[in-house]
LUMMI-100084 format. One line per field, with one value per residue (C-alpha): residue in three letters; x, y, z. Coordinates in steps of 0.25 Angstrom, whole numbers. Last residue first. Layout:
<atoms>
residuo	(ALA / ...)
x	(X / ...)
y	(Y / ...)
z	(Z / ...)
</atoms>
This chain:
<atoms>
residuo	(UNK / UNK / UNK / UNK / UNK / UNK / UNK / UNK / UNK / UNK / UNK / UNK / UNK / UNK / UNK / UNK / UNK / UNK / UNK / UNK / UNK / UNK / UNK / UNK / UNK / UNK / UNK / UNK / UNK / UNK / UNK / UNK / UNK / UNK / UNK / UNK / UNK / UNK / UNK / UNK / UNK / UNK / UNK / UNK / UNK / UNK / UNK / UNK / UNK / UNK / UNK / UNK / UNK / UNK / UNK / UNK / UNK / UNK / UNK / UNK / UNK / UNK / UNK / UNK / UNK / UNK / UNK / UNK / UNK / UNK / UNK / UNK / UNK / UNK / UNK / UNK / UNK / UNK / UNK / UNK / UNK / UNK / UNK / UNK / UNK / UNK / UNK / UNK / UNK / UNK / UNK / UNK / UNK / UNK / UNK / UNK / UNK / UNK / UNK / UNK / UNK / UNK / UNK / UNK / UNK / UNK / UNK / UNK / UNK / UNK / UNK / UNK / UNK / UNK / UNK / UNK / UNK / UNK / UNK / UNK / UNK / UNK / UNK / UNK / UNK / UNK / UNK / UNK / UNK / UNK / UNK / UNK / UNK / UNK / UNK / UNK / UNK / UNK / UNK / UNK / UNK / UNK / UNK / UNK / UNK / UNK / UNK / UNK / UNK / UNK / UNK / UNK / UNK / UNK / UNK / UNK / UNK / UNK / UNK / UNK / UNK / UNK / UNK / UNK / UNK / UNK / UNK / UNK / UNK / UNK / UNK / UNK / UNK / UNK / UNK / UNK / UNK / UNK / UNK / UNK / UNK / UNK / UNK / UNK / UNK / UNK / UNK / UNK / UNK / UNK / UNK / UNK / UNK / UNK / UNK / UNK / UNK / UNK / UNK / UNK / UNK / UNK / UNK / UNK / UNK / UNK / UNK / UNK / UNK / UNK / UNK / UNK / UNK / UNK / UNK / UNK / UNK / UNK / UNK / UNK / UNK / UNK / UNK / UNK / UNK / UNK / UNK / UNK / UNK / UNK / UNK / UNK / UNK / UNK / UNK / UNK / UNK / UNK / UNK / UNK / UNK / UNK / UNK / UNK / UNK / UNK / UNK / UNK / UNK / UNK / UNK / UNK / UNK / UNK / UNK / UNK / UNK / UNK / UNK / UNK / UNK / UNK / UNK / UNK / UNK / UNK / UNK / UNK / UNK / UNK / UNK / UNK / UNK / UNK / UNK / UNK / UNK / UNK / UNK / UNK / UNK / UNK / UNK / UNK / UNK / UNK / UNK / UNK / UNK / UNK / UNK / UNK / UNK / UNK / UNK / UNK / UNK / UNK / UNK / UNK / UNK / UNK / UNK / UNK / UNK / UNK / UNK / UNK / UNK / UNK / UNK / UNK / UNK / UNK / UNK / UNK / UNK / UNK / UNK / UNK / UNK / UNK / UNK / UNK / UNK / UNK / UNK / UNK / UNK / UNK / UNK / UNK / UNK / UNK / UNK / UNK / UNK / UNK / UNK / UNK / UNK / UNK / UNK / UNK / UNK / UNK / UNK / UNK / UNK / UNK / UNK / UNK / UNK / UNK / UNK / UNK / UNK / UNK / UNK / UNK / UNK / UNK / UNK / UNK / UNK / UNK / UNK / UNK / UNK / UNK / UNK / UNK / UNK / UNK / UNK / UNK / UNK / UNK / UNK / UNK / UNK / UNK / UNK / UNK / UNK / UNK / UNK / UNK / UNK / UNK / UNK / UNK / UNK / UNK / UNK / UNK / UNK / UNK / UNK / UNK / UNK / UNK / UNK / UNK / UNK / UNK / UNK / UNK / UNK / UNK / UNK / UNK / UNK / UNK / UNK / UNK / UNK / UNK / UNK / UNK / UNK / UNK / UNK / UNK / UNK / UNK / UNK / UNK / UNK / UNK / UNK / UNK / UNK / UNK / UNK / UNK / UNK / UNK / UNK / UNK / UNK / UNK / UNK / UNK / UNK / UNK / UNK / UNK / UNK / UNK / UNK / UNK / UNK / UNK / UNK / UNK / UNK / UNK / UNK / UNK / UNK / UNK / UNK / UNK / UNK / UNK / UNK / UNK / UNK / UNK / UNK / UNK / UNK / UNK / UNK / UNK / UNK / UNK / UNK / UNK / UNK / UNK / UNK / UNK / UNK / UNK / UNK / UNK / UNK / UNK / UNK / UNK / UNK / UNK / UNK / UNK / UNK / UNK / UNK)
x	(443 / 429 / 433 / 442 / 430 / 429 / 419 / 407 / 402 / 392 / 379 / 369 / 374 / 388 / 384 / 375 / 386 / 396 / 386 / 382 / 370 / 359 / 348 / 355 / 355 / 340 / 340 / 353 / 344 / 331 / 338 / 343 / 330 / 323 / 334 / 334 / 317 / 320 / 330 / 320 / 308 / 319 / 322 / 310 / 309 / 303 / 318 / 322 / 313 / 320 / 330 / 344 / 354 / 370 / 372 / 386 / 393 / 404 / 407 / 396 / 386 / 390 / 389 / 378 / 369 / 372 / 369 / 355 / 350 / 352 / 364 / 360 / 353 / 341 / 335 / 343 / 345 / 347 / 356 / 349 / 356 / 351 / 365 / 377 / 367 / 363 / 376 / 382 / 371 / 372 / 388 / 385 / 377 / 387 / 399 / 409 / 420 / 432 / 435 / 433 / 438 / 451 / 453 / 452 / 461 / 472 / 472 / 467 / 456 / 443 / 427 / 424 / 412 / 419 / 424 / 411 / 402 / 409 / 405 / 390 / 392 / 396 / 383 / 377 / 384 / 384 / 369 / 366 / 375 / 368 / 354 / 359 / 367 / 353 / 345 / 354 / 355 / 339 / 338 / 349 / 342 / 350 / 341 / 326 / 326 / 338 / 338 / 336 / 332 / 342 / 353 / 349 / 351 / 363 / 369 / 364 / 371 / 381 / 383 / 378 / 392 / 400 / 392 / 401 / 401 / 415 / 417 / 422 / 413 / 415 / 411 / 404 / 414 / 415 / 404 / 393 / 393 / 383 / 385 / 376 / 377 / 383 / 378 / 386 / 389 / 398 / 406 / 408 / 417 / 427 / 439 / 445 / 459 / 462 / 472 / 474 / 478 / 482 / 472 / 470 / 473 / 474 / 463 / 459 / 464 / 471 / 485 / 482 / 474 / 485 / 494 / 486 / 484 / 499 / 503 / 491 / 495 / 486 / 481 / 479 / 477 / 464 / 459 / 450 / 457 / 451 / 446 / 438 / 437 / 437 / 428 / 414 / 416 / 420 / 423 / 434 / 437 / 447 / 447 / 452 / 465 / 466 / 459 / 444 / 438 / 426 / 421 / 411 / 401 / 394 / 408 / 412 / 419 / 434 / 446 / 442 / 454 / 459 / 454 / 461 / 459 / 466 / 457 / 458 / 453 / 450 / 447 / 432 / 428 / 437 / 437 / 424 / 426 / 416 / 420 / 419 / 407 / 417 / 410 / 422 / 432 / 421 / 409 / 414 / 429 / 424 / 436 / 433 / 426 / 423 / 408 / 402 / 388 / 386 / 374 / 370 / 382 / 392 / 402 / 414 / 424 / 439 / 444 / 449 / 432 / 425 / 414 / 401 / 395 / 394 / 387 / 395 / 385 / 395 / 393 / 406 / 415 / 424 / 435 / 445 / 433 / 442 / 436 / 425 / 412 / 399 / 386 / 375 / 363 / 359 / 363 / 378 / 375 / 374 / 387 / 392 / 385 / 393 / 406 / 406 / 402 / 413 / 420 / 416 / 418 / 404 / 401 / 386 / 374 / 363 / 351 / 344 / 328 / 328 / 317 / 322 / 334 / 348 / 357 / 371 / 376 / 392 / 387 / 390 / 385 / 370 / 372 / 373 / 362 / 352 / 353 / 352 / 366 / 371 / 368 / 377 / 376 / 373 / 361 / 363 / 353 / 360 / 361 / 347 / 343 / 355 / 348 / 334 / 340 / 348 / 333 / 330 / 319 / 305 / 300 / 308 / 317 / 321 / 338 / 346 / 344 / 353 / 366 / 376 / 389 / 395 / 402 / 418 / 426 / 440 / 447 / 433 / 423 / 429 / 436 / 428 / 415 / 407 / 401 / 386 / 380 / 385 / 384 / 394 / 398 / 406 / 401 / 396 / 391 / 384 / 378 / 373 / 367 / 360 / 353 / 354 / 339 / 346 / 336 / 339 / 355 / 352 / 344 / 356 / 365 / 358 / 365 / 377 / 388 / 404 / 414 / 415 / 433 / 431 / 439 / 438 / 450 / 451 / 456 / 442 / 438 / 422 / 410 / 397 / 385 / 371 / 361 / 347 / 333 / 330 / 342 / 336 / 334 / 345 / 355 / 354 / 358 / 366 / 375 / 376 / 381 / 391 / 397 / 399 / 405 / 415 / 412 / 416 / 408 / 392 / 386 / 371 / 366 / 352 / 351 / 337 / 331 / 336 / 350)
y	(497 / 503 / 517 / 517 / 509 / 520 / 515 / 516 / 502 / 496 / 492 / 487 / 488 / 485 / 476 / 470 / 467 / 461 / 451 / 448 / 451 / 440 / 437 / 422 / 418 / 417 / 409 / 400 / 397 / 396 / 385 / 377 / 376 / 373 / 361 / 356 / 354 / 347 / 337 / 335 / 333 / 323 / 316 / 314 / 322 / 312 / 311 / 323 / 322 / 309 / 319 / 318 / 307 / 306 / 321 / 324 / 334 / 340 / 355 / 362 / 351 / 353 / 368 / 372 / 362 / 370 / 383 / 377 / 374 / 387 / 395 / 404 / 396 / 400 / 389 / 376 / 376 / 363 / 353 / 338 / 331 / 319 / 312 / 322 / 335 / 328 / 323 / 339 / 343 / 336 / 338 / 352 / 353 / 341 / 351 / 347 / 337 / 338 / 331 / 338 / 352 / 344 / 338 / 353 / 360 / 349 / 350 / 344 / 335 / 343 / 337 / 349 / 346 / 353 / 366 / 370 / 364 / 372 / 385 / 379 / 376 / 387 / 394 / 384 / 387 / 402 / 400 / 392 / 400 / 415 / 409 / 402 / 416 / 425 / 415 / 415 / 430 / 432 / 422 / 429 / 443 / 456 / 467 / 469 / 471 / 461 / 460 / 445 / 451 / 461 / 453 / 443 / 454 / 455 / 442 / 438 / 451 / 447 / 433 / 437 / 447 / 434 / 423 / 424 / 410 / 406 / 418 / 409 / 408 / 417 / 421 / 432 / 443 / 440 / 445 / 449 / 448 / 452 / 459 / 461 / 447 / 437 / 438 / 429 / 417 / 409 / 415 / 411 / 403 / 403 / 410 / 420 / 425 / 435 / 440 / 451 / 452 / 466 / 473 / 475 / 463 / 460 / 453 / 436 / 430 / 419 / 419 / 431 / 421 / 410 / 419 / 424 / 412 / 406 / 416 / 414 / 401 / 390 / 377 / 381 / 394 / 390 / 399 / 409 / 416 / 430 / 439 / 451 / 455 / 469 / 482 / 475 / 464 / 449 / 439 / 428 / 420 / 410 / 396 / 387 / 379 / 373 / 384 / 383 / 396 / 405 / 415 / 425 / 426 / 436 / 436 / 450 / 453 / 449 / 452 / 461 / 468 / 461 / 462 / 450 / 441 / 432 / 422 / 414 / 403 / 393 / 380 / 380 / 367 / 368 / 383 / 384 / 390 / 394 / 407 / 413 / 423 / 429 / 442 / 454 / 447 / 439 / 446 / 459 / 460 / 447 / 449 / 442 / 455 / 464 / 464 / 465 / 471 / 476 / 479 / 490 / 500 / 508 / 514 / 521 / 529 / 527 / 530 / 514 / 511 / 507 / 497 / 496 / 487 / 474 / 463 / 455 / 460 / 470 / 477 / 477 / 484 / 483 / 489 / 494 / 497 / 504 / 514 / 521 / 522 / 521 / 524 / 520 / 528 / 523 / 531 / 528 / 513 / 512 / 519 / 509 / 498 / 502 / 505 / 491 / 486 / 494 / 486 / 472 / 475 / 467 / 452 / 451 / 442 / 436 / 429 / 431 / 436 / 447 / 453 / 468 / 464 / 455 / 452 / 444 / 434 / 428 / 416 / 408 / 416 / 419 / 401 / 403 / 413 / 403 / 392 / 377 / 376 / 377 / 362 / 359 / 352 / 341 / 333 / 317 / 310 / 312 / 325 / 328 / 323 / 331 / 342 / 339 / 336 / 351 / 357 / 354 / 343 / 344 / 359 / 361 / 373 / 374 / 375 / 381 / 395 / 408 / 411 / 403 / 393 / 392 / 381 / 376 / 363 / 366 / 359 / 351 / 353 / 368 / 372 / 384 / 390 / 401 / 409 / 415 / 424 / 436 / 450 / 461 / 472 / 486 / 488 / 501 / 498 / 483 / 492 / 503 / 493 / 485 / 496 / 493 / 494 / 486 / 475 / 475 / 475 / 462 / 454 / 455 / 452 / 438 / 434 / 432 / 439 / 441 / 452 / 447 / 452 / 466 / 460 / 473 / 482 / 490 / 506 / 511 / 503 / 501 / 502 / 503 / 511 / 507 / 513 / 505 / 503 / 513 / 508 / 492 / 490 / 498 / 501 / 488 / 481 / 492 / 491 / 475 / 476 / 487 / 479 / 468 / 472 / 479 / 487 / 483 / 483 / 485 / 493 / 493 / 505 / 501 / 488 / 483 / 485 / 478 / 477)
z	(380 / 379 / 380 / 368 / 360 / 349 / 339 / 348 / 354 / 345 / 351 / 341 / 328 / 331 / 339 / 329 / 320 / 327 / 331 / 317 / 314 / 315 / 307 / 304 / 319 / 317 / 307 / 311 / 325 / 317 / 309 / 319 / 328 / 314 / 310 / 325 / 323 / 310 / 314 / 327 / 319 / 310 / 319 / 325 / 338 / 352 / 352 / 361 / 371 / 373 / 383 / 378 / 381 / 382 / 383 / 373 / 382 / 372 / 376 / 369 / 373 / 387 / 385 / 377 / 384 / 398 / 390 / 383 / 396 / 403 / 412 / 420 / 430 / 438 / 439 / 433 / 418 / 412 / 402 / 402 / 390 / 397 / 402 / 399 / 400 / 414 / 419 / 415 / 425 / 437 / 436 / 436 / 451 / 455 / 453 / 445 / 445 / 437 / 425 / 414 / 421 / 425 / 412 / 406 / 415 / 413 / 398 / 387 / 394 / 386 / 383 / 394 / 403 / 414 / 409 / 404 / 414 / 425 / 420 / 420 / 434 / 439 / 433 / 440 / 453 / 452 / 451 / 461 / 471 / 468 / 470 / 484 / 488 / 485 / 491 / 505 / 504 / 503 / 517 / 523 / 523 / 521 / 523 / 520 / 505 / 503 / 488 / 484 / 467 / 469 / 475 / 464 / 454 / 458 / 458 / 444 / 439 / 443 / 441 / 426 / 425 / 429 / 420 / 408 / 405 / 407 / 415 / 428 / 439 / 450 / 465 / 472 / 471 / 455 / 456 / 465 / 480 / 489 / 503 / 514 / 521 / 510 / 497 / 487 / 498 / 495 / 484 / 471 / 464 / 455 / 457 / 449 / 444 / 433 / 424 / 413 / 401 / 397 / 387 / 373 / 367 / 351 / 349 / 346 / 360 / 361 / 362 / 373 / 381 / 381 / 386 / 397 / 403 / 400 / 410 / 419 / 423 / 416 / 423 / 438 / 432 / 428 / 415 / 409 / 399 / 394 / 382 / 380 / 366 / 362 / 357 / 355 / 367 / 361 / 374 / 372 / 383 / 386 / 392 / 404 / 403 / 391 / 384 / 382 / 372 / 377 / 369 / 371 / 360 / 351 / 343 / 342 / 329 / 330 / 334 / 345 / 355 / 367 / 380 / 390 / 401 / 409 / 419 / 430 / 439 / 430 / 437 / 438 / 445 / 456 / 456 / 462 / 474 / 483 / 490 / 505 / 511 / 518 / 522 / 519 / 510 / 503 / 500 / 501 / 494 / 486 / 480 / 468 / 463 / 472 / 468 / 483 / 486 / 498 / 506 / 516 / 511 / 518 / 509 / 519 / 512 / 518 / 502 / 503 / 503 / 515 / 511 / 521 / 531 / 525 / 534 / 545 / 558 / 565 / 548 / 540 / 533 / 520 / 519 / 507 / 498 / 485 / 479 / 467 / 473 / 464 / 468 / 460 / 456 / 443 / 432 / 438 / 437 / 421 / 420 / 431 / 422 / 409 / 415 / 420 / 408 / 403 / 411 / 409 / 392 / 386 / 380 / 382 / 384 / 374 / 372 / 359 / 360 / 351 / 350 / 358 / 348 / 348 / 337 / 336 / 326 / 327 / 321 / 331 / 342 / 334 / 335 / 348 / 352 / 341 / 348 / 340 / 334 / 350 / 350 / 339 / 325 / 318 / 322 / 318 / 327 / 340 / 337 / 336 / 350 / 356 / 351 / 356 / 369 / 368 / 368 / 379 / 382 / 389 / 388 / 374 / 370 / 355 / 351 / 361 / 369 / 369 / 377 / 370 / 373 / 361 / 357 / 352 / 350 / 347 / 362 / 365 / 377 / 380 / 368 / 362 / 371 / 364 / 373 / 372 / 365 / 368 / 363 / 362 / 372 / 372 / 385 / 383 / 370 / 376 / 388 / 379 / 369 / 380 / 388 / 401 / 410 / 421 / 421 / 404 / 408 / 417 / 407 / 397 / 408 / 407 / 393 / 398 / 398 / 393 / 398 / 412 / 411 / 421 / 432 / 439 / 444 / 456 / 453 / 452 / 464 / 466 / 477 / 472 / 480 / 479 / 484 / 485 / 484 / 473 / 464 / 465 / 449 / 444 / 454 / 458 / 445 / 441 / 455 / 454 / 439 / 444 / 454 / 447 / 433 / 441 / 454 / 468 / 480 / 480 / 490 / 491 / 501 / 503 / 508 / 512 / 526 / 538 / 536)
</atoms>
């Protein structure tokens, strides 16, 4: 190519392909066509029913109107995840979305906290955020004003149906087959796709959302797999719809078994629900038993099975092809980071687009970007399993005591030492989320920054009362969640279409 691609192709639909086709449709339409290739009869995994709060950011660049998103999707709100049995077998916290406690330039705020237990503070770091407290209590409201940091829950294929709605409006072009062959140019890049029908789609770049196939990416460039498998041992997961027991929880839940954990995620019309596992310690029998003991509603659909590796491609953009999805790699959806990968993927395509052909020097930035932050958010996933206070089975000694990678071993040192918890450039995950964790599941930092002491006791006493006190004020004027999304976007009382 010596001029900028014209004809984008993207392979492969699902959550994917039809995030990547809005996103250019919308805010590159008059630069390019773009012509998505899916299979009717080829399944999606469909299961990436929680968020995190940066989808929000995405739907307003896309122009999406909340309420008609969240009825489409039948979706709730989130506020973060609530974590049972991962540093203590009966010990719970909530892992939340919004800020903790007041900001300082020279100390966080979590040294201020750890200041004030040591002289006789009861209760809990999360005590001091308003989003996590909102959680607790089951409390949800939000407004133009409103400055409360949240995601979704939503049903993944609805959403789907949702954005191909959105993409029709927009120009895209939608072919329903199978891609039996894929063709090359003399010089390696990606010619064109031929479908099972014999039709022929040429396009100047490729997109590749084939899932773990890699159809694209992998079968076709080789661009091979790092694996990571060896510090996140699950590998599997069953999963199941069953109908709601409950009022929505404005949470995803997240409970530790002893040999991975279960999900719980509230939409308006069901639950999602699903067992993360190692099959190295839990066949797929005992999987799917112990998910149906557990859940809360009667089930609604079969439960199914799923196998995944960690990792991530080495190269996610390789000559004229990028990969999104699960076709670029996968960490586990502990933290519901899949649909933000995506979306992150795609809008630095748009943000390195190759305006005078495929240049190496924009793919080796795009590839470095997209490493640094799998890695981190790796990372963070690992952290959960790995700072564990838990020896009651054989997965959880091992995840205590394996090593980690140097990047996360610098970090836990740091929060164990000086209480130092960070966010590197660019990283999703902030401050107060690393805090939330470690402290959540039983680190106990050995010093904290003298910042901290320069507060009388009682000056500090008094400024954790306030800081207390406008976070129960505030969480007091709100509705309940159920409440406000039955004010505020209800789905219509037949939900036949929805399930």
């Amino acid at each position: 190519m010596t001029t900028h691609p014209k004809q984008i192709v993207i392979a492969g639909g699902g959550t994917a392909g039809w995030i990547a086709a809005a996103a250019l449709a919308r805010k590159m339409g008059p630069l390019v066509n773009i012509r998505l290739v899916e299979s009717s009869t080829i399944g999606t995994i469909g299961v990436g029913e929680a968020t995190i709060p940066p989808l929000r950011t995405f739907h307003k660049l896309l122009q999406i109107d909340e309420q008609a998103f969240m009825r489409a999707t039948a979706a709730t709100f989130k506020l973060g995840i609530k974590f049972e049995n991962w540093g203590h077998i009966g010990e719970q916290y909530i892992h939340s979305f919004g800020m903790t406690g007041q900001q300082s330039w020279l100390a966080e705020f979590v040294h201020f906290y750890l200041s004030a237990k040591a002289r006789g503070l009861e209760g809990n770091y999360g005590d001091y955020c308003f989003e996590l407290e909102a959680a607790r209590q089951h409390k949800f409201a939000t407004s133009a004003q409103s400055n409360i940091q949240y995601a979704y829950h939503l049903d993944a294929g609805n959403y789907v149906d949702f954005l191909k709605r959105f993409c029709s409006n927009l120009g895209v072009t939608h072919d329903d087959g199978i891609i039996s062959q894929v063709l090359q140019h003399d010089n390696g890049d990606i010619k064109a796709l031929r479908l099972a029908s014999g039709e022929l789609i040429e396009g100047d770049f490729f997109i590749d959302c084939t899932g773990f196939k890699g159809l694209l990416i992998e079968e076709t460039l080789h661009t091979g797999y790092e694996d990571w498998s060896h510090w996140l041992l699950c590998d599997s997961a069953c999963a199941v719809q069953t109908t709601s027991a409950a009022p929505a929880a404005p949470f995803t839940r997240s409970a530790a078994h002893h040999a991975g954990w279960q999900w719980e995620i509230p939409l308006q019309h069901r639950t999602g629900n699903g067992n993360v596992y190692s099959s190295a310690f839990m066949d797929d029998n005992e999987a799917s038993a112990l998910l149906m003991q557990n859940v809360k509603g009667e089930a609604i659909t079969t439960p199914r099975t799923l196998r995944f590796k960690t990792g991530r491609r080495n190269k996610a953009w390789h000559r004229n092809c990028l990969a999104l999805g699960l076709a670029s790699g996968f960490v586990e959806p502990l933290e519901s980071t899949s649909i933000h990968l995506v979306i992150m993927g795609i809008t630095r395509f748009m943000q390195l687009f190759p305006h005078t052909g495929n240049n190496q020097a924009l793919i080796d930035e795009y590839n470095q970007q997209t490493q640094l932050e799998l890695e981190r958010i790796r990372d963070f996933i690992i952290l959960h399993y790995h700072v564990t206070q838990r020896d009651d089975s054989p997965f959880w000694a091992h995840c205590k005591n394996m090593t980690v990678p140097d990047s996360l071993q610098t970090r836990i040192a740091l929060f164990k030492e000086q209480a130092h918890a960070f966010q590197k450039q660019n990283e999703m995950f902030r401050v107060d989320s690393w805090a939330q964790v470690m402290l959540g599941q039983g680190v106990v930092p050995q010093h904290y920054h003298p910042a901290a002491l320069m507060l009388s006791d009682a000056q500090l006493k008094q400024s954790m009362r306030q800081q207390r006190n406008r976070v129960l004020q505030a969480v007091a004027q709100l509705p309940a969640h159920q409440d406000f999304i039955q004010r505020y976007c209800a789905i219509p009382a037949s939900t036949e279409a929805l399930t």
